[in-house]
MDTraj code that builds the backbone (N, CA, C; nanometers):
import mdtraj as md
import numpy as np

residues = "UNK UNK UNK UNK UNK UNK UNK UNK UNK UNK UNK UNK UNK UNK UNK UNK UNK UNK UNK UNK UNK UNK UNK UNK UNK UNK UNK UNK UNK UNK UNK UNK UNK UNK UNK UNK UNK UNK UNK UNK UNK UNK UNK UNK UNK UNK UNK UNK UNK UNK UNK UNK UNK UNK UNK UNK UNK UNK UNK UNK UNK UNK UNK UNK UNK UNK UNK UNK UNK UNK UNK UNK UNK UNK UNK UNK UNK UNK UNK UNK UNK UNK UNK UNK UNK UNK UNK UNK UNK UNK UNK UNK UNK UNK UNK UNK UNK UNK UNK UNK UNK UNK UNK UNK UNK UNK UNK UNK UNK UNK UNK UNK UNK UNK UNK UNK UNK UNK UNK UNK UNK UNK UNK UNK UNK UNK UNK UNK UNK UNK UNK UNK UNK UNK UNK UNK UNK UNK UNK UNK UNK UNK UNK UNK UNK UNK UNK UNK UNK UNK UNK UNK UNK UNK UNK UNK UNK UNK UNK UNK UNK UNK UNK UNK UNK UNK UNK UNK UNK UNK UNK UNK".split()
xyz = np.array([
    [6.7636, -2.5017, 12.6993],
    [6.6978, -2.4608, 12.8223],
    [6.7450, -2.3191, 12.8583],
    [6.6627, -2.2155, 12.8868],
    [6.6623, -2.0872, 12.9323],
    [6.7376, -2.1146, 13.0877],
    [6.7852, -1.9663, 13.1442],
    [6.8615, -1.9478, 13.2467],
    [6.7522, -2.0001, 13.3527],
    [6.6365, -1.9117, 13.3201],
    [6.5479, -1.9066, 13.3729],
    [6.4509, -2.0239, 13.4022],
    [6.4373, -2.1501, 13.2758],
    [6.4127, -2.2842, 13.3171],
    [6.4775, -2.3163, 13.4032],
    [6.6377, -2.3809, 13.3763],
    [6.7433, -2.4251, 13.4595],
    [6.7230, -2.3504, 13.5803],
    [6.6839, -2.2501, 13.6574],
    [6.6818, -2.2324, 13.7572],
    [6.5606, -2.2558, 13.8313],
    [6.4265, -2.2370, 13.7587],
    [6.2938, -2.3096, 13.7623],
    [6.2935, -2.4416, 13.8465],
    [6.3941, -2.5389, 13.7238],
    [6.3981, -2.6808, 13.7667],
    [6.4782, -2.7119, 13.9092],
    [6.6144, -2.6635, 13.8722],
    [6.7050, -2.6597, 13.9998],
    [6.6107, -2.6630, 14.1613],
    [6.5463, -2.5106, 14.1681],
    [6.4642, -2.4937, 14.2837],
    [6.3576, -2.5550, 14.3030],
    [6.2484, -2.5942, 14.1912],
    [6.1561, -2.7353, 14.2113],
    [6.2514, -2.8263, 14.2951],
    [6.3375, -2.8797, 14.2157],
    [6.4291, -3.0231, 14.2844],
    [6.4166, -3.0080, 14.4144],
    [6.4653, -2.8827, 14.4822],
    [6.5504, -2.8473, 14.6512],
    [6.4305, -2.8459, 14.6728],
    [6.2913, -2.7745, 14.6597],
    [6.1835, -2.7916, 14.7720],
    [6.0881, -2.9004, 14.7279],
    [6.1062, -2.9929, 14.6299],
    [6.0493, -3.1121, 14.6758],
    [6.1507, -3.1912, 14.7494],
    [6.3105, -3.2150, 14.7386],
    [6.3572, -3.2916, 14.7894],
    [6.3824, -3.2415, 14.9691],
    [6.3397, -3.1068, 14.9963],
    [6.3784, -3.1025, 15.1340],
    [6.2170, -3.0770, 15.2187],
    [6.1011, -3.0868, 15.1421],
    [5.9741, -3.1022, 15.1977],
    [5.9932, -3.2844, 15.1947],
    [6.0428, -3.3249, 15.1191],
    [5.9551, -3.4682, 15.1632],
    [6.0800, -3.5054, 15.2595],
    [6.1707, -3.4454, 15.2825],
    [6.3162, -3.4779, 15.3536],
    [6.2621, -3.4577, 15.5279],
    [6.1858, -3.3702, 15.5322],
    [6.0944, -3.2731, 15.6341],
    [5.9714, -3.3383, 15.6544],
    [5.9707, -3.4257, 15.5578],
    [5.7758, -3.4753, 15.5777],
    [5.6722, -3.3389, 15.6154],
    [5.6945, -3.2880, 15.4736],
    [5.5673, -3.1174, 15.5100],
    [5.5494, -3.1519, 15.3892],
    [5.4144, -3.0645, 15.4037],
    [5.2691, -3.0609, 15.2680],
    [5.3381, -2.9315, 15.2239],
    [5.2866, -2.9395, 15.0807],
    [5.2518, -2.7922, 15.0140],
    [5.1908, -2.7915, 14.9370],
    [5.1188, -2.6706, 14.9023],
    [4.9962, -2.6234, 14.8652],
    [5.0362, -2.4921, 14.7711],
    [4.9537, -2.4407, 14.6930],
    [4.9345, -2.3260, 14.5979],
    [4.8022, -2.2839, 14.6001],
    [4.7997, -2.1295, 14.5745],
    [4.7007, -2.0812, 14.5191],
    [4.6917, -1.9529, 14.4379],
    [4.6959, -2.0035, 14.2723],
    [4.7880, -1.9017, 14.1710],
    [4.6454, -1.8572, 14.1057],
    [4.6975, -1.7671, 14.0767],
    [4.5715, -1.6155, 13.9442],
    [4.6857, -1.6020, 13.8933],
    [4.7669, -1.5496, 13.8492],
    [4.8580, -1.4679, 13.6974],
    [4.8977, -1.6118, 13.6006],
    [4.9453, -1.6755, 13.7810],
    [5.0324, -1.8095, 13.6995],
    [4.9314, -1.9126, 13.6458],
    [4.8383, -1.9369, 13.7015],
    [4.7368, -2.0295, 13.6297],
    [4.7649, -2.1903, 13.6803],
    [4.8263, -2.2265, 13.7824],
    [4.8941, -2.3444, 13.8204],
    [5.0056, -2.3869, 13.7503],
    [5.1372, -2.3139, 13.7363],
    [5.2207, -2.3214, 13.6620],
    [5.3623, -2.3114, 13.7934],
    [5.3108, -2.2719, 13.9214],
    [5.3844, -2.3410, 14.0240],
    [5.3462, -2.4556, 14.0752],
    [5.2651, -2.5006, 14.0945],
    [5.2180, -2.6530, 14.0921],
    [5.2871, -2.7341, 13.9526],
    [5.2578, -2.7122, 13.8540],
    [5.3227, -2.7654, 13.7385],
    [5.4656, -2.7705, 13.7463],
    [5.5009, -2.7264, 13.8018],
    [5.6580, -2.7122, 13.8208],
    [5.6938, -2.8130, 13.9127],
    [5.6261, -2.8185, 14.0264],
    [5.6745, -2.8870, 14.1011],
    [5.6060, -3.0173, 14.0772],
    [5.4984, -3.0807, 14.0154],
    [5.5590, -3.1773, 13.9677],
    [5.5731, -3.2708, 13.8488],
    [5.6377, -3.1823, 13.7623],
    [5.7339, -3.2175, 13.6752],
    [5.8734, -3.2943, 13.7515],
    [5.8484, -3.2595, 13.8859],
    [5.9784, -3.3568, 13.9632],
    [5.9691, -3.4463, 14.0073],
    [5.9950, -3.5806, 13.9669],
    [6.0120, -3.7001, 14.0696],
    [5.9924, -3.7205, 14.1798],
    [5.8540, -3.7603, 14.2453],
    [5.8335, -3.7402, 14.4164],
    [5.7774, -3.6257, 14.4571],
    [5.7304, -3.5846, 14.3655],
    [5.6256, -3.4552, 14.4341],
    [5.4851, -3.4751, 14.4488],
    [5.4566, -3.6105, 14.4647],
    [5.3561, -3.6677, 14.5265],
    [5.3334, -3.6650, 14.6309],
    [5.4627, -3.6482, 14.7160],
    [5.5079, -3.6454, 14.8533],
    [5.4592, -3.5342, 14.9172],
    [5.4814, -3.4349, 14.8588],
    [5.4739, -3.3150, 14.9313],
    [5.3576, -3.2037, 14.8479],
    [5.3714, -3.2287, 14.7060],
    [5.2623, -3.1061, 14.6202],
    [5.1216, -3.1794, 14.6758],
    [5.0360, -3.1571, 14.7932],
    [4.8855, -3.1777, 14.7779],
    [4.8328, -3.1060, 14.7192],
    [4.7957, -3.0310, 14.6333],
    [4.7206, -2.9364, 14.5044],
    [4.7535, -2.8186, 14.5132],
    [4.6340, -2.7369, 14.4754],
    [4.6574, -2.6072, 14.4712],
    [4.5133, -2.5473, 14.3773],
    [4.5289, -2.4629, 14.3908],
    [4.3784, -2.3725, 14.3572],
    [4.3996, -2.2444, 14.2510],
    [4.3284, -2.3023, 14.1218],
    [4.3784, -2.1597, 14.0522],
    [4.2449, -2.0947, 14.0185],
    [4.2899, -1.9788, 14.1442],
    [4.1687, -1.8972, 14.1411],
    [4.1790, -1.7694, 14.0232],
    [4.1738, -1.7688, 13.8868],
    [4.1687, -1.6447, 13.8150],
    [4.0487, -1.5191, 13.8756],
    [3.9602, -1.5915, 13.8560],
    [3.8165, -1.5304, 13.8956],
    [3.8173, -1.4867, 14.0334],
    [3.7897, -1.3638, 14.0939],
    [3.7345, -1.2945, 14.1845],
    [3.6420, -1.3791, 14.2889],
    [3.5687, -1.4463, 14.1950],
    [3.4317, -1.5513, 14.2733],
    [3.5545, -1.6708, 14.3315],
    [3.6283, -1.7027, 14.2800],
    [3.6897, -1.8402, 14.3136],
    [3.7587, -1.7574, 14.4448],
    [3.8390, -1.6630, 14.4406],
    [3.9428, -1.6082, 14.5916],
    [3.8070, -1.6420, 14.6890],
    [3.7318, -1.5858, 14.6357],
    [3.6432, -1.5576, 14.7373],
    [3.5715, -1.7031, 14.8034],
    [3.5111, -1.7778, 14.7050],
    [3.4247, -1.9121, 14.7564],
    [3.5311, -1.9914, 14.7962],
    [3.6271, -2.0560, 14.7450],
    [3.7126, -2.1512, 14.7630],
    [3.8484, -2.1059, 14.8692],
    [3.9077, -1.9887, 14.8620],
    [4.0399, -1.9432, 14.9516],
    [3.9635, -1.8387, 15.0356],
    [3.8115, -1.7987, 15.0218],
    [3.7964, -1.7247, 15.1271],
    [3.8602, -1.5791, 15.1664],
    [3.8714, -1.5476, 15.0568],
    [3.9196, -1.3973, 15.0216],
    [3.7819, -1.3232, 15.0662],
    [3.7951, -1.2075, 15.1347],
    [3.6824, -1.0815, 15.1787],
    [3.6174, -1.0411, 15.0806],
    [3.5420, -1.0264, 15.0793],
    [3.4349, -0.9491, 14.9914],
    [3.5118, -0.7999, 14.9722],
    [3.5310, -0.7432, 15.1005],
    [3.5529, -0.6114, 15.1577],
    [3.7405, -0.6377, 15.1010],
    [3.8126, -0.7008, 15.0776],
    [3.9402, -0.7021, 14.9831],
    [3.9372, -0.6899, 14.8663],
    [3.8195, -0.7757, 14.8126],
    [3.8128, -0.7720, 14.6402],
    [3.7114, -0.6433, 14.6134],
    [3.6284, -0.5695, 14.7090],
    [3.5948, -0.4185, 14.6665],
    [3.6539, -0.3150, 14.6735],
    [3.7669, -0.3512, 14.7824],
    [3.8499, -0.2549, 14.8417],
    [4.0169, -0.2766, 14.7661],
    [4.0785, -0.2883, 14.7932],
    [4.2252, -0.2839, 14.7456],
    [4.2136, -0.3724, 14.6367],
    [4.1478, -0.5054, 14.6266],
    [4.1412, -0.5530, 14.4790],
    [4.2212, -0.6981, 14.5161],
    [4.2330, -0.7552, 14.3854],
    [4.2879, -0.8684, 14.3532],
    [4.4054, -0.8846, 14.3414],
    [4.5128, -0.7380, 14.3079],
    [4.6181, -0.7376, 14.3100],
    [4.6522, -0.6595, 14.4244],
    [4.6974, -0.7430, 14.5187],
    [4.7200, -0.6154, 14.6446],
    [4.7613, -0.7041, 14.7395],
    [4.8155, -0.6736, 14.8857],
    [4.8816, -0.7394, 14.9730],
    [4.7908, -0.8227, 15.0411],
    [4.6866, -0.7788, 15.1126],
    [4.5448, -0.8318, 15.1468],
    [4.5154, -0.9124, 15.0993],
    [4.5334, -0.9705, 14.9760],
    [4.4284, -1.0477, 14.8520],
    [4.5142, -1.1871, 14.8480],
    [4.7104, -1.0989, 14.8434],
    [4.7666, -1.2606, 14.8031],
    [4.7768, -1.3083, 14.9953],
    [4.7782, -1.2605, 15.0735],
    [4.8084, -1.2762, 15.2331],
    [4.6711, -1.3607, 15.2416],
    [4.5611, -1.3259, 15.1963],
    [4.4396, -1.4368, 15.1923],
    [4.4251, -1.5457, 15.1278],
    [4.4556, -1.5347, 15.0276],
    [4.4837, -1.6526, 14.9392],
    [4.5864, -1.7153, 15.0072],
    [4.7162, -1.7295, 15.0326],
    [4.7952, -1.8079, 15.0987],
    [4.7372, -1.8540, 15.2221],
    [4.6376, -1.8031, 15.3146],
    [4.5904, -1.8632, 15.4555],
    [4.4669, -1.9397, 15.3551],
    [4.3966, -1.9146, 15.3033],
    [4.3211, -2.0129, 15.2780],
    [4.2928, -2.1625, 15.1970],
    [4.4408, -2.0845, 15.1064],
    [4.4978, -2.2374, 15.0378],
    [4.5716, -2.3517, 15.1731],
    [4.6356, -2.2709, 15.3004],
    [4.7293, -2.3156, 15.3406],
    [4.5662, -2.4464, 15.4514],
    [4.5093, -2.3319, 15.4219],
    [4.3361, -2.4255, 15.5442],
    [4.2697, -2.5709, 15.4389],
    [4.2183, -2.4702, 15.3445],
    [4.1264, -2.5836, 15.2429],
    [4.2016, -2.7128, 15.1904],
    [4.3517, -2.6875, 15.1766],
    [4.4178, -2.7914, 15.1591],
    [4.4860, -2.8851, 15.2098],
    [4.5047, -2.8111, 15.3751],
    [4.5632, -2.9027, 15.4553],
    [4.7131, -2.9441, 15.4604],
    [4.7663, -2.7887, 15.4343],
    [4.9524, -2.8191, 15.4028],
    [5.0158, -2.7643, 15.5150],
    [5.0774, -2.8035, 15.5161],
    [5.1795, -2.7274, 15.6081],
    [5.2476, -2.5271, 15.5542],
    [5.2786, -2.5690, 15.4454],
    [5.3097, -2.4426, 15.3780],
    [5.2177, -2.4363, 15.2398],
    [5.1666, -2.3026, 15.1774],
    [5.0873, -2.2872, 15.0900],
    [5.1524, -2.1169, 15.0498],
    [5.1871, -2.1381, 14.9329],
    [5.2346, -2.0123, 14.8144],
    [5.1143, -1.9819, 14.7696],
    [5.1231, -1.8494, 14.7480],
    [5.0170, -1.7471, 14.6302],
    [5.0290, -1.6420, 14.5557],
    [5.0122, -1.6094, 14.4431],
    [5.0670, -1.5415, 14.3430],
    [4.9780, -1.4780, 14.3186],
    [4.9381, -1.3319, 14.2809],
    [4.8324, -1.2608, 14.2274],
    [4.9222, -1.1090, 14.1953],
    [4.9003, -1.1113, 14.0535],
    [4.9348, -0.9816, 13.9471],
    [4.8963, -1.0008, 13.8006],
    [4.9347, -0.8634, 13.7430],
    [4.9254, -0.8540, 13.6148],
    [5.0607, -0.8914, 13.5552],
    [5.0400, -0.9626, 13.4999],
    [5.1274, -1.0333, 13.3710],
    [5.1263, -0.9856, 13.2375],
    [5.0658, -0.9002, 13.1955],
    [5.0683, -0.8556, 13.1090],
    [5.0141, -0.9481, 12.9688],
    [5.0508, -0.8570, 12.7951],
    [5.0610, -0.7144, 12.8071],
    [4.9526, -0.5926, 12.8404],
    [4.8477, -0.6365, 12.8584],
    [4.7982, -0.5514, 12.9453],
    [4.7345, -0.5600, 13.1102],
    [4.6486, -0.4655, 13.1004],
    [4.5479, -0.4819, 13.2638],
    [4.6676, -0.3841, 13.3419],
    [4.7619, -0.3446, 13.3163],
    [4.8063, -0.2263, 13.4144],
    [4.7839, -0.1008, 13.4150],
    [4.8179, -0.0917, 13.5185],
    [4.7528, 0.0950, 13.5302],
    [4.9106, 0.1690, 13.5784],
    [4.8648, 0.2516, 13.6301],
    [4.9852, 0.3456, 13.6914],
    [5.0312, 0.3345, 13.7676],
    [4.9250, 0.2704, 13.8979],
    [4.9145, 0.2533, 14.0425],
    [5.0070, 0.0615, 14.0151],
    [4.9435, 0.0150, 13.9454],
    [4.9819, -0.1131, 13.9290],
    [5.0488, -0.1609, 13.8021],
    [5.1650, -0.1420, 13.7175],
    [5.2433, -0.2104, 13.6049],
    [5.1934, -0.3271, 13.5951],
    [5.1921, -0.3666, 13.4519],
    [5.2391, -0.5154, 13.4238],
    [5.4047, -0.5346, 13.4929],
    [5.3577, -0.5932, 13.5443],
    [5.4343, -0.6943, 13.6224],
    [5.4939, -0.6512, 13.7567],
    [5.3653, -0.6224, 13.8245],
    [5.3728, -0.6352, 13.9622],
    [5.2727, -0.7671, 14.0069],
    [5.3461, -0.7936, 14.0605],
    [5.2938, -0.9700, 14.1859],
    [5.3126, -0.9138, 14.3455],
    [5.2146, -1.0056, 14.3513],
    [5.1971, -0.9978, 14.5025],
    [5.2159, -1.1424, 14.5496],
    [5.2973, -1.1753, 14.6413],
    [5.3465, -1.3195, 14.6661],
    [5.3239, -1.3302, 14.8275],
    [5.2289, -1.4575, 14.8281],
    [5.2199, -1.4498, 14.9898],
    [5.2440, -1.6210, 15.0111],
    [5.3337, -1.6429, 15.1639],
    [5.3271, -1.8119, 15.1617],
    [5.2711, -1.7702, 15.3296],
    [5.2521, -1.8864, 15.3793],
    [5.1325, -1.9110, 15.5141],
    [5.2397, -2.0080, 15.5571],
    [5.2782, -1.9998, 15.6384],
    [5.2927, -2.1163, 15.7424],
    [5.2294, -2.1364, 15.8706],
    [5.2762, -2.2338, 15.9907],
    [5.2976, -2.2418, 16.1039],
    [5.3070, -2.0963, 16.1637],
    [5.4308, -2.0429, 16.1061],
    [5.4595, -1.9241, 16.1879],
    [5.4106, -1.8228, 16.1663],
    [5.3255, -1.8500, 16.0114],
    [5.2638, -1.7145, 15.9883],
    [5.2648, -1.6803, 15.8444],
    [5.2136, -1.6034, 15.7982],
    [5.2073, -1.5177, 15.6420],
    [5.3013, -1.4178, 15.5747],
    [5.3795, -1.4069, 15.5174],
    [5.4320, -1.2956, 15.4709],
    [5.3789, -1.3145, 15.3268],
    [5.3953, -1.1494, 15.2949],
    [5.3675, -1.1404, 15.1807],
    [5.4824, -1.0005, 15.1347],
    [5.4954, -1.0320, 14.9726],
    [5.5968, -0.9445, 14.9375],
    [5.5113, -0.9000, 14.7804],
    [5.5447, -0.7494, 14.7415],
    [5.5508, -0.7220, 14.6232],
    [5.6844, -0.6714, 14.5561],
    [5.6166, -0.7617, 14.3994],
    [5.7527, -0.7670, 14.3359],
    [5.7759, -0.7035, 14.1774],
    [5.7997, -0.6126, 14.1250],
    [5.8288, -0.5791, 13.9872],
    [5.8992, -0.6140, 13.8959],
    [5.8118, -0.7868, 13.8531],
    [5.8983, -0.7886, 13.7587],
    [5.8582, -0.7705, 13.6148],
    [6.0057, -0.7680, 13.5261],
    [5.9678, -0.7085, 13.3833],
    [5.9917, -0.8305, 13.2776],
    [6.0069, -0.7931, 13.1369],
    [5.9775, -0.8771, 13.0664],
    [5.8259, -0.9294, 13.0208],
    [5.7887, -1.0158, 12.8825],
    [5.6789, -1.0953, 12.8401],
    [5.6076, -1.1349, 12.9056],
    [5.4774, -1.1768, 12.9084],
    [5.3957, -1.2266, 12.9759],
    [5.4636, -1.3305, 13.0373],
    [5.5254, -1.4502, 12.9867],
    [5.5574, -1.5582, 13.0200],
    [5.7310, -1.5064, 13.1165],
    [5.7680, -1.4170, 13.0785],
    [5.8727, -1.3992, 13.1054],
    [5.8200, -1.3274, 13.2659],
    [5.7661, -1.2818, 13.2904],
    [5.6436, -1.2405, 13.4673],
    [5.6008, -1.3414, 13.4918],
    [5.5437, -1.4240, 13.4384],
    [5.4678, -1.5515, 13.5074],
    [5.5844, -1.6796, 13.5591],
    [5.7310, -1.7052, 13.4567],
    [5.8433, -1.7806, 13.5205],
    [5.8873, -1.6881, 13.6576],
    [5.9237, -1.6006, 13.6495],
    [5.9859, -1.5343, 13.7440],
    [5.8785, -1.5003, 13.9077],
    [5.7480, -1.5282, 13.8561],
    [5.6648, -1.5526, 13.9766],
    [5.6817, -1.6686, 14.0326],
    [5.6647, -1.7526, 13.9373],
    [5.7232, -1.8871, 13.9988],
    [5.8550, -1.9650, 14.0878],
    [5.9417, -1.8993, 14.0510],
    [6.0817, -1.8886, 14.0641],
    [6.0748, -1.8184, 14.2560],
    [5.9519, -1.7412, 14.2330],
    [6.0011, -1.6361, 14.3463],
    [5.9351, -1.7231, 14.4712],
    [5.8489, -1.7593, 14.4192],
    [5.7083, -1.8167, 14.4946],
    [5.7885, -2.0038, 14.5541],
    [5.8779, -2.0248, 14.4483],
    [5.9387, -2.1468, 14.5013],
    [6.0431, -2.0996, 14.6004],
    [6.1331, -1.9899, 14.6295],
    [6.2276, -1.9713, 14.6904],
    [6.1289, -1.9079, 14.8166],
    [6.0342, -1.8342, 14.8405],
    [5.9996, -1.8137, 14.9839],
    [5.9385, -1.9658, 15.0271],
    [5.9016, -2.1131, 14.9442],
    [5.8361, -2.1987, 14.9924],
    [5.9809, -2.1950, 15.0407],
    [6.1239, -2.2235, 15.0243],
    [6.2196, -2.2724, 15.1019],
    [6.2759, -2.1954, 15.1831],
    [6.2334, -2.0399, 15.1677],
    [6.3053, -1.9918, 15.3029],
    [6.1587, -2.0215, 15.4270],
    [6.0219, -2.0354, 15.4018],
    [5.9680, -2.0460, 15.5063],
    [6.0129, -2.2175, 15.5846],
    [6.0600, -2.3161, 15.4842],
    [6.0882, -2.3885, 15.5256],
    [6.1815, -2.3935, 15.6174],
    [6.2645, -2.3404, 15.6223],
    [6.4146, -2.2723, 15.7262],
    [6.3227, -2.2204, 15.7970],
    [6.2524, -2.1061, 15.8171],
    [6.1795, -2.0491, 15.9202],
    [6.1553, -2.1657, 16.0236],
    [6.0499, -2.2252, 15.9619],
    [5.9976, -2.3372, 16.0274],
    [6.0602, -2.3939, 16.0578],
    [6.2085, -2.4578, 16.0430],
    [6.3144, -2.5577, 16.1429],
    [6.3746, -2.4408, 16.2366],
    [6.4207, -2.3351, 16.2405],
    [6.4286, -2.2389, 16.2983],
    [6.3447, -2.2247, 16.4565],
    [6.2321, -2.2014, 16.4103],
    [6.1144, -2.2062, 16.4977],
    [6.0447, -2.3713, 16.5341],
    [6.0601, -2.4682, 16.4924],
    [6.0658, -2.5480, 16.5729],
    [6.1921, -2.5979, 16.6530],
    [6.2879, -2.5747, 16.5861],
    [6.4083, -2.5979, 16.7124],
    [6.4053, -2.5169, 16.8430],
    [6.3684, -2.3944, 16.8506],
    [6.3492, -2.3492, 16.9531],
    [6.2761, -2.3532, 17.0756],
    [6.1267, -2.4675, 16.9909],
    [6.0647, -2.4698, 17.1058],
    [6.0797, -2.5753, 17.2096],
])
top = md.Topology()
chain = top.add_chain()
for i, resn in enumerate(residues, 1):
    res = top.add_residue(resn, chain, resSeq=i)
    for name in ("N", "CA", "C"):
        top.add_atom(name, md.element.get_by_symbol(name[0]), res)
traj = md.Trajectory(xyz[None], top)
């Protein structure tokens, strides 16, 4: 097992075992990864509990019909861009009915990059309760070696929004 499995698996474990610990949904909606954060999570014991699906929109037409991505995003800044994964995460987080919903959109390589955009820039957005963030991220390495490490990234903001969210409901 790679560093990079073993840590894969490790973080699957913690956010299925502290979503169903929490009784919260989660949701995906992957393009680079292809449902390979969904696959992850459940490969774990009890992620029945908490993985309700996820949407792998490769296609332009799918952001758009199914997660409800802008017309005016996918002509304008594109598929890889902050706009695109910040939509995809609100509309996986709606159509599916989760509490929290991850989204992944970049080039993975080895090609489709440009200058403006490398192989292996991602755009990572999760939706909650409290709201959307989205982050871009450069990572390097193989195709597969960008697509684990999206995953990896995309599982650790599902658990820091999870903290958010006890955070922000304790307060109120």
């Amino acid at each position: 097992m790679t560093e990079c499995s073993a840590a894969l698996q490790q973080t699957a474990e913690t956010v299925v075992a502290r979503y169903a610990a929490q009784k919260r949904t989660f949701g995906t909606a992957e393009s680079l990864t292809a449902g390979l954060i969904a696959a992850t999570l459940a490969q774990v014991p009890g992620a029945s509990q908490v993985l309700m699906g996820g949407v792998v929109s490769y296609d332009p037409r799918v952001k758009r019909d199914l997660l409800h991505v802008s017309q005016a995003t996918l002509d304008g800044p594109g598929v890889v861009s902050e706009p695109c994964a910040r939509q995809m995460a609100e509309g996986a987080r709606d159509v599916l009915r989760v509490d929290v919903a991850v989204s992944a959109t970049g080039v993975a390589g080895p090609g489709g990059g440009t200058l403006e955009t490398p192989v292996g820039t991602v755009y990572l957005g999760c939706a909650s309760q409290s709201g959307t963030a989205v982050v871009r991220m450069q990572f390097s390495g193989d195709r597969q070696a960008v697509r684990e490490q999206t995953v990896l990234f995309a599982l650790t903001m599902a658990l820091a929004a999870l903290s958010d969210g006890d955070a922000h409901q304790s307060a109120d």
